[in-house]
C-alpha positions in Angstrom: 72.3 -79.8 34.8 74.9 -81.5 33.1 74.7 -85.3 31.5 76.4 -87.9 33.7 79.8 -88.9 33.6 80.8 -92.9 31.7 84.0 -92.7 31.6 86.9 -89.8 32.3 89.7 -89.5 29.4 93.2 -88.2 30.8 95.8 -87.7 28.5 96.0 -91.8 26.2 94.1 -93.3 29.0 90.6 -94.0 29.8 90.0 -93.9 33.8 86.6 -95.6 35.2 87.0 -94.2 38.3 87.2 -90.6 39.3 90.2 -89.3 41.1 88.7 -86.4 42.0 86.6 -87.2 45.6 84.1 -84.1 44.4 82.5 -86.4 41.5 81.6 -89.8 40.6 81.5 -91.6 37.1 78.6 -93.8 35.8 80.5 -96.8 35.8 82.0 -96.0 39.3 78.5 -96.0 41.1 77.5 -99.3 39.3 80.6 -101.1 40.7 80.0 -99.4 44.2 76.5 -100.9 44.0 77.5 -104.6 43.1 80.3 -104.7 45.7 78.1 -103.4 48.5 75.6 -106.1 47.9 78.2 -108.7 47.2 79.1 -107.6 50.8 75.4 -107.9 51.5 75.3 -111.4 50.6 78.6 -112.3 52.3 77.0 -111.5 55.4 73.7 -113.1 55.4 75.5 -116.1 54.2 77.3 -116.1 57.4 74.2 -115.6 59.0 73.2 -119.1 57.3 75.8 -120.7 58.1 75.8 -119.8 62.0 72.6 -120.5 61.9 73.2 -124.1 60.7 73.1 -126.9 63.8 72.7 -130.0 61.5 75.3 -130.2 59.2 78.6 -128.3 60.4 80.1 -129.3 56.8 77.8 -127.1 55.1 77.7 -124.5 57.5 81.8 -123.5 57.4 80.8 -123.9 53.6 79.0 -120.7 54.0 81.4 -119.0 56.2 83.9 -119.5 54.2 82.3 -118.5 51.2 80.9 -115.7 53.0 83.7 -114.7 54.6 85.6 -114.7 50.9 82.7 -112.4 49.8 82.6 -110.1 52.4 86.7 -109.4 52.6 86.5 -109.3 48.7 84.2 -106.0 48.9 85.9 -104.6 51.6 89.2 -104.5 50.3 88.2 -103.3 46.9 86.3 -100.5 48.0 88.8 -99.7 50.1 91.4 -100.0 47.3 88.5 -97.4 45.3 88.6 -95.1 48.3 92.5 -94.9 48.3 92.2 -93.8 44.6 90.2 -91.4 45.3 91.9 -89.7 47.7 95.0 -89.8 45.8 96.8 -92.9 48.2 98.0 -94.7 45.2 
């Protein structure tokens, strides 16, 4: 069994995340964890906020912050799937 991976060194730079789809770095998996549960949250907050009947000002408050949170994870793990299959 081999130690886990922090951080990959290629050449003068330091990547974070792997570009190989086979392996996953320390650091990668931590920042896979926080964006799914900031995605998490995004959604329930939209769930609040639909739920919400007596103050609509609020509730598109929490949409919209939802909504912010939920299409910030996406399109970040997206952009960390692209990397790792060598798309960018």
């Amino acid at each position: 069994v081999e130690p886990p991976i922090w951080l990959i060194p290629i050449g003068n730079r330091i990547l974070f995340i792997s570009p190989y789809i086979d392996f996953q770095t320390v650091i990668e998996t931590i920042a896979v964890f926080v964006l799914m549960i900031l995605g998490v949250v995004g959604l329930a907050l939209i769930n609040m906020g639909s739920k919400l009947t007596y103050d609509p000002k609020y509730a598109s408050l929490l949409i919209s912050i939802g909504s912010a949170l939920f299409l910030a994870s996406f399109l970040v793990l997206q952009y960390f799937v692209a990397l790792k299959m060598n798309w960018i």
